[in-house]
C-alpha positions as CSV (number, residue, x, y, z in Angstrom):
1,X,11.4,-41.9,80.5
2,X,14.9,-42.0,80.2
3,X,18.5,-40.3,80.3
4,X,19.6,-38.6,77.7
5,X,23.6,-37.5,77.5
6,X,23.8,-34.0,75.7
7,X,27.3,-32.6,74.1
8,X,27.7,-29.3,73.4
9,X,30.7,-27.7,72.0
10,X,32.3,-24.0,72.9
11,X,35.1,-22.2,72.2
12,X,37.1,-25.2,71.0
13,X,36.2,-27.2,74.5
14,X,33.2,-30.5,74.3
15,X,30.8,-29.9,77.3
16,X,28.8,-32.9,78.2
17,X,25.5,-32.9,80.9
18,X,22.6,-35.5,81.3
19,X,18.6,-34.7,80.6
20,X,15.6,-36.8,81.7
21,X,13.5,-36.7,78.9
22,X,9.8,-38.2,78.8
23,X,8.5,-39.6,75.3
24,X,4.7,-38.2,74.6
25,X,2.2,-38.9,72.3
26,X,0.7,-36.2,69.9
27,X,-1.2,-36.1,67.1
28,X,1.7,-35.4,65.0
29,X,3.3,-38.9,66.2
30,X,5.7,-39.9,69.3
31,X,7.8,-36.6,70.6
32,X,10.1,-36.1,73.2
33,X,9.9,-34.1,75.7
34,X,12.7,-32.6,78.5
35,X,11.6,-32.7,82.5
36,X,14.8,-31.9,84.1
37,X,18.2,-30.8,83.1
38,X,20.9,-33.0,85.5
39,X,24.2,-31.8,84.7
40,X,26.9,-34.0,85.4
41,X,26.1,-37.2,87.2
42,X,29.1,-39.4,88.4
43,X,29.6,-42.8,86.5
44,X,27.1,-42.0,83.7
45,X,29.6,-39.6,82.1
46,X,31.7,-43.3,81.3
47,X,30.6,-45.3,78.8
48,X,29.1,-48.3,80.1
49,X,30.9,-51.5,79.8
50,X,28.4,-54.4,78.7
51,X,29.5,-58.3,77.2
52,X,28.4,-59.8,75.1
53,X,26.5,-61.8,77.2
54,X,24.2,-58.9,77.8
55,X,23.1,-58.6,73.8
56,X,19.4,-59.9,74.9
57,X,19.3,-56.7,77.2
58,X,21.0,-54.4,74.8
59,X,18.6,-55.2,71.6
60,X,15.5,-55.0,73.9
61,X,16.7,-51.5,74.9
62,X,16.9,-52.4,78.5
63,X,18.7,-50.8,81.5
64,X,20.7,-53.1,83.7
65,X,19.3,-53.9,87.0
66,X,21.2,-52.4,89.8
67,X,20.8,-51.8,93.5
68,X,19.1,-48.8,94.7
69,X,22.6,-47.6,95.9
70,X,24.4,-48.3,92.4
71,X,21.4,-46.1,90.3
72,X,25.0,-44.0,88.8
73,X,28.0,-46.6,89.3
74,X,28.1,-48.9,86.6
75,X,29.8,-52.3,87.3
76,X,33.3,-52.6,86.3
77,X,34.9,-56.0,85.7
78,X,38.8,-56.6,87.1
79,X,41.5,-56.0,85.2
80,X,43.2,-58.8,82.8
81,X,47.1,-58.4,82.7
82,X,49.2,-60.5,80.3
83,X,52.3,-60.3,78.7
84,X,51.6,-59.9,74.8
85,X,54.4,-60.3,71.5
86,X,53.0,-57.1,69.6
87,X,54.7,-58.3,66.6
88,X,52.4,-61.5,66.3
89,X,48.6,-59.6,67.1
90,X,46.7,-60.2,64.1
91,X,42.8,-59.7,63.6
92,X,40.7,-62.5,62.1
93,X,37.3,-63.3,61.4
94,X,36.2,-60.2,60.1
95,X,31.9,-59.8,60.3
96,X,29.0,-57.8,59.4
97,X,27.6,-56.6,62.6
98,X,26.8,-53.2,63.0
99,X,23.0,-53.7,60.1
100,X,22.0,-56.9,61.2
101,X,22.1,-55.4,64.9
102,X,20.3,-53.1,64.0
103,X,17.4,-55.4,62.4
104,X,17.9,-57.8,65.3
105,X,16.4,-54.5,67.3
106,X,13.5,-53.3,65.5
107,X,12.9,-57.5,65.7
108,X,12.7,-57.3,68.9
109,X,11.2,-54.2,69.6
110,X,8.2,-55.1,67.5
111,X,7.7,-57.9,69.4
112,X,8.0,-60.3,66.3
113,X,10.3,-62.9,68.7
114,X,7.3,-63.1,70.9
115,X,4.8,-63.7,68.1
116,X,6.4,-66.6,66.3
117,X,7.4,-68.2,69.1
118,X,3.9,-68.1,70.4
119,X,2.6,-69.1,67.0
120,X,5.1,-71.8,65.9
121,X,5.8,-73.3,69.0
122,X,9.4,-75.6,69.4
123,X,9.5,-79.2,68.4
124,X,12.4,-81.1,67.7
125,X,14.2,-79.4,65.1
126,X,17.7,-78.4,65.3
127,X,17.1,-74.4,64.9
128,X,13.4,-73.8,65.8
129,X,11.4,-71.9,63.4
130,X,10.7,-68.9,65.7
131,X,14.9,-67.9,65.1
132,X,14.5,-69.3,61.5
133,X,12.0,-66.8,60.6
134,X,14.2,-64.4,62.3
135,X,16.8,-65.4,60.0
136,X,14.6,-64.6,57.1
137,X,13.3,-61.0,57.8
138,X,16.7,-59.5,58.8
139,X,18.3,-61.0,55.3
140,X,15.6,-59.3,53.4
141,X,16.1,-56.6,55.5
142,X,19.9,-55.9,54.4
143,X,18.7,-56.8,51.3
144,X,19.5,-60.0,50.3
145,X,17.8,-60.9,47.1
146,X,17.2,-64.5,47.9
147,X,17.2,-67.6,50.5
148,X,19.9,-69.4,48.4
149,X,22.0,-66.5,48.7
150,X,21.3,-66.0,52.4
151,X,22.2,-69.4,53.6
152,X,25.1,-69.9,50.8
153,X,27.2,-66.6,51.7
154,X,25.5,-63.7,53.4
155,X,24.8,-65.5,56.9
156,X,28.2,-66.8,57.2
157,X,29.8,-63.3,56.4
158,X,28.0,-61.5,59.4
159,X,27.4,-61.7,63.3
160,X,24.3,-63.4,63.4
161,X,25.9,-67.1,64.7
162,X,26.9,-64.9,67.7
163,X,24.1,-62.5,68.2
164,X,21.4,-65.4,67.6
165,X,23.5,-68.7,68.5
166,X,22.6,-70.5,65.3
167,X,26.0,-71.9,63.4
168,X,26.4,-71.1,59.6
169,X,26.4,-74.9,58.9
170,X,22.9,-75.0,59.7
171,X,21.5,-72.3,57.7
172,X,21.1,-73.5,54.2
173,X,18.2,-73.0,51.5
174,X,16.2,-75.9,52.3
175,X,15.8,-75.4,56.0
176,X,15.1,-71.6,54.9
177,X,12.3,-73.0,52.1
178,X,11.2,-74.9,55.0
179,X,11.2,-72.0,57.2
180,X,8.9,-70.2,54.2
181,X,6.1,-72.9,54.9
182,X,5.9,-72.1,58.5
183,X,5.8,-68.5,58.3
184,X,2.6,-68.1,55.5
185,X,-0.4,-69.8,57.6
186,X,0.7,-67.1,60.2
187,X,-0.4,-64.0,58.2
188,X,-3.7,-62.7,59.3
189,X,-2.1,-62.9,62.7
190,X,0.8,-60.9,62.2
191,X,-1.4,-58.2,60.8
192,X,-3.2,-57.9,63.7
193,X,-0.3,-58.4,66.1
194,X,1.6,-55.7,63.7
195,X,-1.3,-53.1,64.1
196,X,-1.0,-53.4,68.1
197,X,2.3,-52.8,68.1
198,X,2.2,-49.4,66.1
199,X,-0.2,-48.5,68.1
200,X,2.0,-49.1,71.8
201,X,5.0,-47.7,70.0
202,X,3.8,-44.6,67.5
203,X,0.5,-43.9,68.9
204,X,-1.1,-44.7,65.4
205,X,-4.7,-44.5,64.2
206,X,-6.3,-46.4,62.2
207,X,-9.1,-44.3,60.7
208,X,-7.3,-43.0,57.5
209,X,-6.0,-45.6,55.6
210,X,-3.6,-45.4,52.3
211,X,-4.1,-47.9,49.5
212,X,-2.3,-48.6,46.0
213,X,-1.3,-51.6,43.9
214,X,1.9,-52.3,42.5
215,X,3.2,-55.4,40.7
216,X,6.8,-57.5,40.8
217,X,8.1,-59.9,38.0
218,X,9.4,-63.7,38.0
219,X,12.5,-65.1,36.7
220,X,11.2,-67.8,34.9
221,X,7.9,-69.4,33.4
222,X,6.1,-70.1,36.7
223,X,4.0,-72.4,34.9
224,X,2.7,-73.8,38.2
225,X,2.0,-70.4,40.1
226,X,-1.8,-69.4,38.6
227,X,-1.4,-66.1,39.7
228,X,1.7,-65.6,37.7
229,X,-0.1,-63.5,34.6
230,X,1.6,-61.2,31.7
231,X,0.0,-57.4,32.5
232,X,0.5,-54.0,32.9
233,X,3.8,-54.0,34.4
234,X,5.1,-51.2,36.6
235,X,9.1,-52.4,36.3
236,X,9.2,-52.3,32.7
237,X,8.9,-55.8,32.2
238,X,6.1,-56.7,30.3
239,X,8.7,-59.5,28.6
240,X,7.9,-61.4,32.4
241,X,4.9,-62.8,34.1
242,X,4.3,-60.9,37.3
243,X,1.7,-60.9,40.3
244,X,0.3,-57.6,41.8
245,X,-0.1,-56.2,44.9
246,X,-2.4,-54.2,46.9
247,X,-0.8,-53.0,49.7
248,X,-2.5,-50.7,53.1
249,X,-1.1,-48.7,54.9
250,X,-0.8,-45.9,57.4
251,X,-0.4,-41.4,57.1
252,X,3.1,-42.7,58.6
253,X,3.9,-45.2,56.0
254,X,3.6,-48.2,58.1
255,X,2.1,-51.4,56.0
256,X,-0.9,-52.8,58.2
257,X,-2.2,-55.1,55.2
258,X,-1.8,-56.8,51.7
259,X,-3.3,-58.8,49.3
260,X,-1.9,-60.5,46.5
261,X,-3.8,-60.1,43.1
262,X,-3.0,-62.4,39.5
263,X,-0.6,-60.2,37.7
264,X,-3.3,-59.4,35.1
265,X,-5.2,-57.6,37.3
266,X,-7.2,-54.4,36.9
267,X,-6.2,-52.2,39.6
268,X,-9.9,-51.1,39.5
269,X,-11.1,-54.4,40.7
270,X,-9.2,-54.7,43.6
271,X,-11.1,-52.7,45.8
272,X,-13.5,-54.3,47.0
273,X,-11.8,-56.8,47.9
274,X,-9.1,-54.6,50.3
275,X,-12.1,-52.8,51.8
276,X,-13.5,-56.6,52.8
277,X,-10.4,-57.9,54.2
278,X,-9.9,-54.7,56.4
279,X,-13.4,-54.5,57.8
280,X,-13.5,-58.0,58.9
281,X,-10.3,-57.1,60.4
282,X,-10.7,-54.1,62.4
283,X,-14.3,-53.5,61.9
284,X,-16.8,-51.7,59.7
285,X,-16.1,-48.1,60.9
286,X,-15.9,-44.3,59.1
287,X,-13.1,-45.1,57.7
288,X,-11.5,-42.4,55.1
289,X,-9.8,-43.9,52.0
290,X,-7.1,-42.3,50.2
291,X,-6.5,-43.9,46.7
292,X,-5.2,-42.6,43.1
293,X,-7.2,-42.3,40.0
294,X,-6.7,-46.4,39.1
295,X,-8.6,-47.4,41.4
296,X,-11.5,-44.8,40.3
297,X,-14.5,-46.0,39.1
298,X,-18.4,-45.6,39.9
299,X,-19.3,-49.0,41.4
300,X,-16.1,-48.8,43.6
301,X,-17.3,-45.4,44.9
302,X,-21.1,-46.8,45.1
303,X,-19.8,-49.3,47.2
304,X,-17.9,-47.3,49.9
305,X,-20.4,-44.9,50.1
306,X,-23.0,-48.0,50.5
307,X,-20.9,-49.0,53.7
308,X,-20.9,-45.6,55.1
309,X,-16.7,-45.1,54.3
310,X,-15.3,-41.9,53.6
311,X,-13.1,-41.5,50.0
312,X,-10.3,-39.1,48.3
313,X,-10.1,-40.3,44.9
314,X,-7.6,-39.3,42.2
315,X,-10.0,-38.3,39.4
316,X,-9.6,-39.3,35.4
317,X,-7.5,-36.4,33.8
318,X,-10.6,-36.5,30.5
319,X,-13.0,-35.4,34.0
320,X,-11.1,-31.7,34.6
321,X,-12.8,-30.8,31.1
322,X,-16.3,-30.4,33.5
323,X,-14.6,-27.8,35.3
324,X,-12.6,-25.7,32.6
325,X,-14.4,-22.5,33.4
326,X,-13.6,-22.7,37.0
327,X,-9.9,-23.7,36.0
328,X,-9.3,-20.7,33.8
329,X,-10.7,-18.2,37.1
330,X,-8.4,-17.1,38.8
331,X,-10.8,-16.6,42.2
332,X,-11.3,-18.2,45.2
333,X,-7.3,-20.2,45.1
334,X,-6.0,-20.9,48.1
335,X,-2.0,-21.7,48.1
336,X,-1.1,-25.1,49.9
337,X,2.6,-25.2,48.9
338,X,5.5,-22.8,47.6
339,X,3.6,-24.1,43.7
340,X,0.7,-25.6,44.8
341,X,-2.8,-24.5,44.7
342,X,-6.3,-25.6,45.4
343,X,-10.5,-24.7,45.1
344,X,-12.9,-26.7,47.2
345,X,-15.8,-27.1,44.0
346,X,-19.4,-28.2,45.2
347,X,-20.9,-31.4,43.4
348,X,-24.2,-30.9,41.5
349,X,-25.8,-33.7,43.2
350,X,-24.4,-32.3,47.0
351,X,-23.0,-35.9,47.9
352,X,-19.7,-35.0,47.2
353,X,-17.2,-32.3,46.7
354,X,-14.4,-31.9,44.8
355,X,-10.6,-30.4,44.9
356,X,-9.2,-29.0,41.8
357,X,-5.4,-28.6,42.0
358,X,-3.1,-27.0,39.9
359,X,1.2,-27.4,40.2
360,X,3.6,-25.0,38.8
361,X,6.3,-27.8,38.9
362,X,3.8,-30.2,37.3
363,X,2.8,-27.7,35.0
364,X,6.5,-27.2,33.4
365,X,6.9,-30.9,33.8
366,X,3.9,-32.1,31.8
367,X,4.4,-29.1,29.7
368,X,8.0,-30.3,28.8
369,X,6.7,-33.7,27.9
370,X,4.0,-32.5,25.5
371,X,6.4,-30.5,24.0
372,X,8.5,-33.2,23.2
373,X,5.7,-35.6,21.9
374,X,4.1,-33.3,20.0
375,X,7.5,-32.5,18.2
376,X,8.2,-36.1,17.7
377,X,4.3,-37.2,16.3
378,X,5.1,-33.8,13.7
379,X,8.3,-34.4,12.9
380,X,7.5,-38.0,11.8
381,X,3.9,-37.3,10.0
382,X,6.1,-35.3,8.1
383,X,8.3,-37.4,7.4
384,X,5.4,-40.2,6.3
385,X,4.3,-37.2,4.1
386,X,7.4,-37.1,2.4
387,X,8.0,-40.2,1.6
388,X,4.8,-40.8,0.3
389,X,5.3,-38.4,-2.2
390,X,8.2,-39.3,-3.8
391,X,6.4,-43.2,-3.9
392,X,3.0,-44.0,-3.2
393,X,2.2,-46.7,-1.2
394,X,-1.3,-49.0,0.1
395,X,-3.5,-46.9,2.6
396,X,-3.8,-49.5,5.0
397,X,-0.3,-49.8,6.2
398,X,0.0,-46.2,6.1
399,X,-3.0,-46.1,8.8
400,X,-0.8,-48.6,10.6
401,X,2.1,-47.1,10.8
402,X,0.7,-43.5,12.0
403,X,-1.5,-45.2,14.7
404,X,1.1,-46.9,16.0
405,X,3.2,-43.3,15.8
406,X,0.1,-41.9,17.8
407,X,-0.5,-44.4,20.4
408,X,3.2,-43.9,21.9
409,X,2.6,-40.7,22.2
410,X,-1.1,-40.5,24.0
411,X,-1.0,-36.9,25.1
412,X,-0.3,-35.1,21.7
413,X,-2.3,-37.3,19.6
414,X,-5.5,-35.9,20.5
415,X,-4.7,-32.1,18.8
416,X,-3.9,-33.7,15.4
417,X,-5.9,-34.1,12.7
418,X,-4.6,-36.4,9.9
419,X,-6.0,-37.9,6.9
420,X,-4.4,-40.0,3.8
421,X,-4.9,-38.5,0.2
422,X,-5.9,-41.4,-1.7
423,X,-5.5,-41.6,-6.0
424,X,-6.4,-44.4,-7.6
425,X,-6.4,-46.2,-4.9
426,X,-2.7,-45.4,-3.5
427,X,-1.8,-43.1,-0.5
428,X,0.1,-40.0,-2.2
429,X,0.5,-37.8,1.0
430,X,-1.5,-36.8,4.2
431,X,-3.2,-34.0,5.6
432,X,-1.8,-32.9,8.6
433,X,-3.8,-30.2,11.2
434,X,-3.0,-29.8,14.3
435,X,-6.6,-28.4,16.4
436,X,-6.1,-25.3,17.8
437,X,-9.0,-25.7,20.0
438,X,-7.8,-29.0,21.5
439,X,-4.3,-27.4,21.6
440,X,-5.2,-24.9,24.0
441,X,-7.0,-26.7,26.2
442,X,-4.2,-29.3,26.9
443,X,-1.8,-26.6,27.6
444,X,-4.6,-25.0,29.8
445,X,-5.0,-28.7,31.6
446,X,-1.2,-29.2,32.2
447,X,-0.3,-29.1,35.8
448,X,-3.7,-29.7,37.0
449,X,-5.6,-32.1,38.1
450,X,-8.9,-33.2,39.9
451,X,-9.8,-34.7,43.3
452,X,-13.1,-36.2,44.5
453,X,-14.1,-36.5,48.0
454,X,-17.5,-37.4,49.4
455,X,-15.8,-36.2,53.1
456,X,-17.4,-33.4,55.1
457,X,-14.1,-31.1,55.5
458,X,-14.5,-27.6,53.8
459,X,-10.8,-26.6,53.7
460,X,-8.8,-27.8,50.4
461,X,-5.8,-27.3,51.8
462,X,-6.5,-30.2,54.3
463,X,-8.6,-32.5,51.9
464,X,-5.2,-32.2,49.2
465,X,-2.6,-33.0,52.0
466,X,-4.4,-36.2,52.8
467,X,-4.5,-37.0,49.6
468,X,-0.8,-36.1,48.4
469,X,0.0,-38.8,51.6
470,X,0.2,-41.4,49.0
471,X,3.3,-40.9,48.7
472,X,4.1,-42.4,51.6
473,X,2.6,-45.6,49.9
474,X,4.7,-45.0,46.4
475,X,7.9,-44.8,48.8
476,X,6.9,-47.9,50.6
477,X,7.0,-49.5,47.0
478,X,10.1,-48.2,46.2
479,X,11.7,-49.5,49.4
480,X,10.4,-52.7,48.7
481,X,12.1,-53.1,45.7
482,X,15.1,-51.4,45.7
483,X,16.1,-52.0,49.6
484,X,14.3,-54.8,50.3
485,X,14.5,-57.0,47.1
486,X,11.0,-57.9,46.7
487,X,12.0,-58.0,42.2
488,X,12.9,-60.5,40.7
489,X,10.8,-63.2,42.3
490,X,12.6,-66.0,41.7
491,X,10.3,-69.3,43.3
492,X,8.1,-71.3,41.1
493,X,5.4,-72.2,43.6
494,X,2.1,-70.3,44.6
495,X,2.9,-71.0,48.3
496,X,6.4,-69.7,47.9
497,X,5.7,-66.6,46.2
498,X,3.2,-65.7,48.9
499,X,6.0,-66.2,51.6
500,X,8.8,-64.5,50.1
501,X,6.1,-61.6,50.1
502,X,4.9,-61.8,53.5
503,X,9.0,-61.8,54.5
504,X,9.2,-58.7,52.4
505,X,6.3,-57.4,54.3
506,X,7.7,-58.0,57.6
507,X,11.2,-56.1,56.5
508,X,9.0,-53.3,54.9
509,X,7.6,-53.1,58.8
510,X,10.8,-53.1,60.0
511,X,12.0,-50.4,57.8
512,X,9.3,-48.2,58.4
513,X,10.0,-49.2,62.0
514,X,13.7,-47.5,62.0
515,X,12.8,-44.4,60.6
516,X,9.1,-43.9,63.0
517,X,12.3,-44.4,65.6
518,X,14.6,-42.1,64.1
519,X,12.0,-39.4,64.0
520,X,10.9,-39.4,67.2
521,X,14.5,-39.4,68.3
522,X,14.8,-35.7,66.3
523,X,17.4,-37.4,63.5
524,X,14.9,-37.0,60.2
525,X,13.0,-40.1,58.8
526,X,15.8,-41.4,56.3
527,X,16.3,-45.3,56.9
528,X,18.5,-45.7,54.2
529,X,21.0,-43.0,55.2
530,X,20.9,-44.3,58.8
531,X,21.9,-48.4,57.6
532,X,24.6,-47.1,55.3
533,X,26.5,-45.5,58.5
534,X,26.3,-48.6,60.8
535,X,27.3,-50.6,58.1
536,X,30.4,-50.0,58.8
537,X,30.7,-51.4,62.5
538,X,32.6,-54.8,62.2
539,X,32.6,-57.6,64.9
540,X,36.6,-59.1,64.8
541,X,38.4,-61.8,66.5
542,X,41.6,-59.8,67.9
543,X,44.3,-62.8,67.9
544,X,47.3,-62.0,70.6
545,X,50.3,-63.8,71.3
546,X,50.5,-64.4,75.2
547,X,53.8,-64.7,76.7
548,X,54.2,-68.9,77.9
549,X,50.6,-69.3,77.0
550,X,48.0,-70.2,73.9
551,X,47.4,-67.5,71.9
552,X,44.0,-65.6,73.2
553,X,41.3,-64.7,71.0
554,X,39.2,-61.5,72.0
555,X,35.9,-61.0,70.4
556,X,35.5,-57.1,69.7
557,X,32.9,-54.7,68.3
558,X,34.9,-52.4,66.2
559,X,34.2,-48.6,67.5
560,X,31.7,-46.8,65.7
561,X,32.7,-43.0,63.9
562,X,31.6,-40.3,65.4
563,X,28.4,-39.7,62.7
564,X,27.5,-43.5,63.4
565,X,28.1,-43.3,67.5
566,X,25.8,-40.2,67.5
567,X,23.6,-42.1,65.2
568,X,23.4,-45.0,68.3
569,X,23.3,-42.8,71.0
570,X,20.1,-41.0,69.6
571,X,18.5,-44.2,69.0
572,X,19.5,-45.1,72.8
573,X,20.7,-48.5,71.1
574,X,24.3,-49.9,72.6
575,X,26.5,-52.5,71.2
576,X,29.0,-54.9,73.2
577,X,31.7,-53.2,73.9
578,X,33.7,-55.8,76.5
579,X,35.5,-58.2,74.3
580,X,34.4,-62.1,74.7
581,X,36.9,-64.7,75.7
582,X,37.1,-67.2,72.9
583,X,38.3,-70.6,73.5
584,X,38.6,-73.4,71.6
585,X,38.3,-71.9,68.3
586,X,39.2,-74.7,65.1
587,X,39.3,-73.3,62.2
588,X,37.1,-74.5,59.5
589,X,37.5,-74.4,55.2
590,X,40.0,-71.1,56.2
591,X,37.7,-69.5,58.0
């Protein structure tokens, strides 16, 4: 439980009362519920004035310990007079604080100071490892794209030597490398400690689980990294060697496992390995699986069934042909979504069922795209045609040059028919048919698509929205990449490229973290949006020239706006907002 302070605002005037509101679990995920409605409470209606000194409290989302008399006076501190030149206050030292608070919180709060200083233990190095690997995830965490960069500019440029005690002279890329050794061996722990930790803070379960496989590229040959492999690439880089990865995770989108896969790959083979790794993990259980149509194959389905797990499988699209009669009915459609529709089909052999969905949106979409290809393949046969008859040419290359026309575009090619008229032994124009049968039944197959299940559940509507929760691991690639830098890889080394993953992984948690937060304080699920308003909260040194006395330097937290104070007071996260005496100060390289 805690306090909550409401505004509300009427006829011009701001009216402010207190609620005690009780966090619940539901099957929907953490809510929040009111008990009581307090009004006004004296003291509480004040901000509360906490130092610096109190950050430890502050990121673990503590309350101060008071007396039983003081529960609604808060501590004030006496005042400081002096006699200041207004003309000389200046501000220096200008930091990054209001992001890598934040990720300094959701550390915290998932316990991950605990773990690694359990795990790594404190010997006699300068910065111990624990706060190294602190250092680590929070950079990937406001994205910064490597550990040269971190220790070279980023660190230096934000709060973290105040928040965390560590000086920016003693973070550089080697001890961060370093730091990269320590972390790895940990990694089948952290998933497990991970997976506890959703479940004390969100409530998760553990019995529907989300898996996919992306890949990221190198910079550079990584000739000593065998995983490193040229494959299909999903960044449009197939000019780079790149690894893949299969990555689990929850209906909420938080990552409880990976494994990383040569980039050459077939996500099809994957599988089984995944499924190993999680059972020996959390045990052999009847455990539903919710993967795409890559990972779709006979002996991988064999093989769940085999250990008694439940599946919902993305199907083939050359599969939906079986079921074109029941396609074309127009019975028997239930309506999941504003253009979205589904029929539960029975499987001949009563093992399985399957979902056949069909998408107005995917429908134009896919109908757009076949449009265009089919236009393109035509309007270039024809021009083959063409040429050929004003100068004859070898068959062979001829063939060459429309198959390589047809294979980039793989959904029209199927409703042509084309053959070379040969004389004498020289191509002299084609014969170009497009297959009305074949023609209709891709426009008939647009939009739609096929889902197999061997679960008991008779409503579609259900089966399909636990399957369309993929998503949630297609955004938790995109995060990784775009917020979190996961592409370009840029180390060498096998070990390396497993750690800089892991750290990703961590961040990803995080991530997914802030927004499982944000939700359940009633403020949406956008992480992004949320990082891009407190980046704008600046810790300063506020320089002021005392009358008969050294200059004093006040360390402040610059005031957050009003979208990015609502933002904190939802999140029931405070900052520091008593400045910090600092004495002693020698400037160092201008800074």
């Amino acid at each position: 439980m805690f306090l909550r302070r409401n505004r509300r605002r009427k006829n011009g005037e701001t009216y402010e009362y207190w609620t005690l509101v009780e966090t619940v679990r539901t099957a929907r995920g953490p809510r929040q519920r009111i008990v009581a409605t307090l009004g006004k409470l004296p003291g509480l209606d004040e901000d509360e004035r906490v130092g610096w000194e109190e950050v430890t409290r502050l990121l673990d989302g503590h309350p101060r310990e008071t007396g039983q008399g003081d529960l609604f006076r808060t501590p004030s501190a006496p005042p400081l007079w002096a006699q200041v030149d207004l003309s000389g206050v200046r501000v220096e030292r200008v930091r990054d604080f209001g992001k890598v608070y934040v990720a300094l919180a959701l550390w915290r709060r998932l316990g991950l100071h605990q773990f690694f200083n359990e795990q790594v233990g404190q010997g006699r190095e300068k910065v111990d490892w624990a706060t190294v690997a602190c250092i680590l995830c929070v950079g990937r965490f406001c994205d910064q794209g490597s550990e040269l960069a971190l220790g070279e500019r980023w660190y230096a440029h934000t709060a973290l030597d105040d928040l965390l005690g560590v000086d920016p002279a003693d973070v550089y890329d080697n001890r961060l490398y370093r730091g990269l050794d320590q972390v790895l061996p940990m990694r089948e722990k952290l998933f497990t400690h991970l997976r506890e930790r959703y479940e004390s803070l969100f409530g998760s379960r553990f019995e529907f689980l989300l898996y996919d496989v992306t890949s990221t590229y190198f910079e550079g040959q990584c000739q000593r990294n065998p995983q490193a492999r040229r494959g299909y690439s999903r960044d449009q880089r197939s000019d780079c060697k790149q690894v893949c990865i299969g990555l689990v995770v929850t209906p909420e989108g938080l990552p409880l496992a990976y494994e990383v896969f040569a980039g050459n790959r077939a996500d099809v083979t994957t599988v089984e390995d995944i499924v190993d790794r999680m059972e020996a993990q959390y045990g052999r259980a009847e455990r539903i699986w919710a993967m795409d149509r890559g990972m779709t194959s006979e002996d991988n389905l064999d093989y769940l069934r085999a250990r008694g797990a439940l599946y919902i499988v993305g199907t083939p699209k050359s599969q939906l042909r079986q079921f074109e009669r029941e396609l074309l009915e127009e019975a028997d459609w239930q309506q999941v979504e504003a253009d979205v529709e589904v029929k539960l089909l029975a499987h001949p052999g009563g093992q399985e069922q399957f979902v056949l969905c069909r998408s107005q949106a995917r429908h134009e979409k896919e109908a757009a795209m076949f449009r265009r290809q089919r236009d393109r393949v035509r309007e270039k046969l024809l021009q083959i045609d063409a040429g050929l008859r004003r100068h004859k040419a070898k068959p062979a290359p001829v063939e060459r040059r429309i198959g390589k026309w047809l294979g980039r575009h793989t959904a029209a090619e199927k409703v042509f028919r084309i053959g070379v008229q040969v004389e004498d032994g020289w191509a002299v124009g084609l014969h170009i048919q497009e297959e009305t049968s074949r023609l209709e039944w891709a426009q008939h197959a647009q939009g739609a698509y096929l889902l197999r299940t061997n679960c008991r559940e008779q409503d579609p509507q259900k089966l399909w929205r636990w399957y369309i929760q993929l998503t949630e691991v297609e955004d938790a690639f995109r995060t990784s990449k775009s917020d979190l830098s996961l592409r370009p890889v840029y180390h060498q080394l096998e070990h390396r490229v497993q750690a800089h993953i892991l750290i990703c992984f961590i961040a990803l948690a995080m991530w997914r973290s802030l927004e499982m937060w944000a939700q359940g304080a009633g403020m949406g699920h956008c992480g992004r949006q949320i990082l891009k308003e407190l980046d704008t909260i600046r810790s300063m040194d506020v320089v002021l020239p005392v009358r008969d006395k050294a200059d004093v330097r006040l360390r402040v937290v610059s005031k957050p706006e009003k979208l990015a104070a609502d933002l904190l007071e939802h999140l029931q996260l405070k900052f520091p907002n008593r400045p910090k005496i600092v004495q002693n100060v020698v400037e160092k390289n201008g800074t």
